[in-house]
C-alpha positions in Angstrom: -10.2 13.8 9.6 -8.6 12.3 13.0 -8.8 13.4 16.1 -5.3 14.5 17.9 -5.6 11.6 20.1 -8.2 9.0 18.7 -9.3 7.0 21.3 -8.0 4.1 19.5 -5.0 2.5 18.5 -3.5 1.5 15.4 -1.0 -1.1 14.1 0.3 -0.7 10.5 1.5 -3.6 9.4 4.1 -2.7 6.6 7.4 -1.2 6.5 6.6 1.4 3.8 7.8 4.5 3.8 5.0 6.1 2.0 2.7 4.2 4.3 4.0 5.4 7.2 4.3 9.3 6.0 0.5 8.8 4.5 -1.1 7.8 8.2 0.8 10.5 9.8 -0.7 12.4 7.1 -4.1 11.3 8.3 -3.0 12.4 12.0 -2.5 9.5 13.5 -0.1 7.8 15.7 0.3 4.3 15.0 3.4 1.2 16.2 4.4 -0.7 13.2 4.7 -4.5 13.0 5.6 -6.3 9.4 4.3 -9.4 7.8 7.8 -10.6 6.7 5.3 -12.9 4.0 6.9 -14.6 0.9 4.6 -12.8 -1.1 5.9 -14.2 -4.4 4.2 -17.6 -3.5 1.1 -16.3 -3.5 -0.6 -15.7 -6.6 -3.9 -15.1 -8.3 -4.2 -13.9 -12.6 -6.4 -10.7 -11.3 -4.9 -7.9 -10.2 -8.0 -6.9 -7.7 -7.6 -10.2 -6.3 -4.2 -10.5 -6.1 -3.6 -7.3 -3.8 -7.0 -8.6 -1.8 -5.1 -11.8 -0.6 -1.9 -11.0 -0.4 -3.1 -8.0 2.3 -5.0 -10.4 4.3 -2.4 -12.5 4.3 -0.2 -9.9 5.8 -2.9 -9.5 8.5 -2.7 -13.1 9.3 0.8 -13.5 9.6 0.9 -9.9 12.0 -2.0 -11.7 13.7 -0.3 -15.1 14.5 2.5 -13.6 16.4 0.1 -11.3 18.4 -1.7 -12.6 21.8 -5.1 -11.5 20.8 -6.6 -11.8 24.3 -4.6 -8.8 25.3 -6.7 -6.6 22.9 -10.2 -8.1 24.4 -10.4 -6.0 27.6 -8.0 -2.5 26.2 -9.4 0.3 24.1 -9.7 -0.8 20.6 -6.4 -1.5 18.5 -6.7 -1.2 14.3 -4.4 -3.2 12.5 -4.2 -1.6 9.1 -2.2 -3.6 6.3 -2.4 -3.3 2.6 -0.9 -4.4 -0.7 -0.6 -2.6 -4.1 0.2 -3.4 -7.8 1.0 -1.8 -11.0 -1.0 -3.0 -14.3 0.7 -1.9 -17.2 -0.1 -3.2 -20.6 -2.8 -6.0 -19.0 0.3 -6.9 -17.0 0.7 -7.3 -13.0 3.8 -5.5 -11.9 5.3 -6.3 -8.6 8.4 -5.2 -7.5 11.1 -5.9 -9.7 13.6 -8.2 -9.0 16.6 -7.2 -10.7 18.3 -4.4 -12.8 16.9 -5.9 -16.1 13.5 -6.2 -14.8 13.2 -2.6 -13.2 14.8 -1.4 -16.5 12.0 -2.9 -18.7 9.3 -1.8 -16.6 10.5 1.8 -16.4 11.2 1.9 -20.3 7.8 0.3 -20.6 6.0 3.4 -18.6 7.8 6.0 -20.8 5.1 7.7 -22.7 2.5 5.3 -21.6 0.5 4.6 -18.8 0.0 2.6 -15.9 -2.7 1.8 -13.4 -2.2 1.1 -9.7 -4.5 -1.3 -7.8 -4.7 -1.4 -4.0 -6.6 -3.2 -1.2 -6.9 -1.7 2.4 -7.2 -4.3 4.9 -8.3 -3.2 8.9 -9.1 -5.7 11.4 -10.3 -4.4 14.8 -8.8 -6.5 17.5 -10.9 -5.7 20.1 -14.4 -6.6 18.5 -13.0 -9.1 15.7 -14.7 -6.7 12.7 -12.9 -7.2 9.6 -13.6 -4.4 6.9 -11.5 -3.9 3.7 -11.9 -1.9 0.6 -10.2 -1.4 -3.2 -9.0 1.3 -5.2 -7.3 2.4 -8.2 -5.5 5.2 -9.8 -4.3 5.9 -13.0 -0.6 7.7 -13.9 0.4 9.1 -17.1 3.6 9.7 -18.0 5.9 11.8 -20.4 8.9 10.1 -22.0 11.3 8.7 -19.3 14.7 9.5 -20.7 17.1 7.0 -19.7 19.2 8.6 -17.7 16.8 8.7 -15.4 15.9 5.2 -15.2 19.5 4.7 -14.8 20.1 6.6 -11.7 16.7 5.1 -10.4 18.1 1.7 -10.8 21.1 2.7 -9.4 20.1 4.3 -6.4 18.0 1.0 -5.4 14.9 2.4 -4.5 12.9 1.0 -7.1 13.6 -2.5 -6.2 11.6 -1.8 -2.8 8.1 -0.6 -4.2 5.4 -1.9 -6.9 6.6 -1.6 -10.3 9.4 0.1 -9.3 7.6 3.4 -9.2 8.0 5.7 -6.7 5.5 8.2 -7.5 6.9 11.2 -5.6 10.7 10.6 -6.4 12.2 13.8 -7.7 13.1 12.2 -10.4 9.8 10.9 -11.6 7.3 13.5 -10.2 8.5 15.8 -12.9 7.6 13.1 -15.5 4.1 12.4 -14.7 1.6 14.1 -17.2 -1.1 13.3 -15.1 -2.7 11.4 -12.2 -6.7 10.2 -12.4 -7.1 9.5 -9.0 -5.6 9.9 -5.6 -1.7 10.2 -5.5 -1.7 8.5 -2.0 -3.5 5.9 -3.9 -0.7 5.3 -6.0 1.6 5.3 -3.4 0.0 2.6 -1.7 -2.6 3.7 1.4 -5.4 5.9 -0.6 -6.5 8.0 2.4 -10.1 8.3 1.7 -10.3 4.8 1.5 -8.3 3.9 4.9 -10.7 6.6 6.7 -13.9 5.1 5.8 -12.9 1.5 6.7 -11.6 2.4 10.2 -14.5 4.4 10.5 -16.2 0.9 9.7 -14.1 -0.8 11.9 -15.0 1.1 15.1 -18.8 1.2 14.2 -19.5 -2.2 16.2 -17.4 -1.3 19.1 -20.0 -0.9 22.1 -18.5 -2.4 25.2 
């Protein structure tokens, strides 16, 4: 587990919620800086690869608006990104775009199930050692009346995460038969796997 005061810094680079509640989690303090990427025009057929570029291409755009040289001579700085996607039915979901889209994949989890990919990306700016890592989880779900995918849709959260599932949501966590895997996975920074890889990322710093 972290330290009270690692003697590090980190940079998440994503405006999640979950993200940011997950590291906290973890015990760390951490600024935030977004990627503000048109992820839609990137694009792969494989999930695993999909969430692989589209993370490191978060990194670069963080990375572009950062001088890097100020990072040489400090304690080392982290920058942590990370992408996720639901596979449902062979399917990639992303987050949906509209009220007919969110509705169908919502529907199309009821009494089904869905698997979550995700790829942790962690750079360290000081030494310029790049480590990154995948996982997955697996959600089961009981039958989603539709009520309930109603007043999801209408509330607007869905339209902000993969799939348009919010794992913890009071209004889903009741729903979910079972979870084969971590459930930070599935919300999108698996802690096990962003441990190990900024354990990684500090093992070459030596000046």
């Amino acid at each position: 587990m972290a330290i009270s005061q690692p003697p590090f810094k980190i940079i998440l680079g994503s405006s999640s919620v979950a993200r940011r509640q997950i590291l906290l989690e973890m015990g760390y303090e951490f600024e935030i800086r977004t990627a503000g990427i048109n992820e839609k025009a990137i694009r792969k057929e494989k999930p695993e690869e999909l969430v692989t570029v589209l993370a490191k291409a978060k990194a670069d755009a963080i990375l572009s608006r950062l001088e890097i040289t100020d990072y040489r001579d400090a304690e080392p700085t982290l920058l942590i990104t990370s992408d996720i996607v639901v596979v449902h039915e062979g399917s990639i979901r992303e987050k949906p775009t509209t009220q007919e889209e969110a509705r169908q994949f919502l529907k199309g989890y009821s009494g089904s199930h869905i698997t979550t990919v995700n790829y942790v990306h962690v750079i360290n700016l000081k030494t310029g050692k790049t480590t990154g890592g995948l996982d997955k989880a697996e959600v089961y779900f009981y039958q989603i009346p539709d009520e309930v995918i109603q007043n999801l849709i209408k509330e607007g959260i869905v339209f902000n995460v993969a799939g348009g599932l919010l794992l913890e949501h009071p209004l889903i966590l009741p729903l979910v038969e079972a979870v084969i895997g971590a459930s930070d996975s599935v919300m999108g920074l698996p802690k096990a796997l962003t441990e190990k890889l900024i354990q990684e990322a500090l093992t070459e710093e030596e000046f």
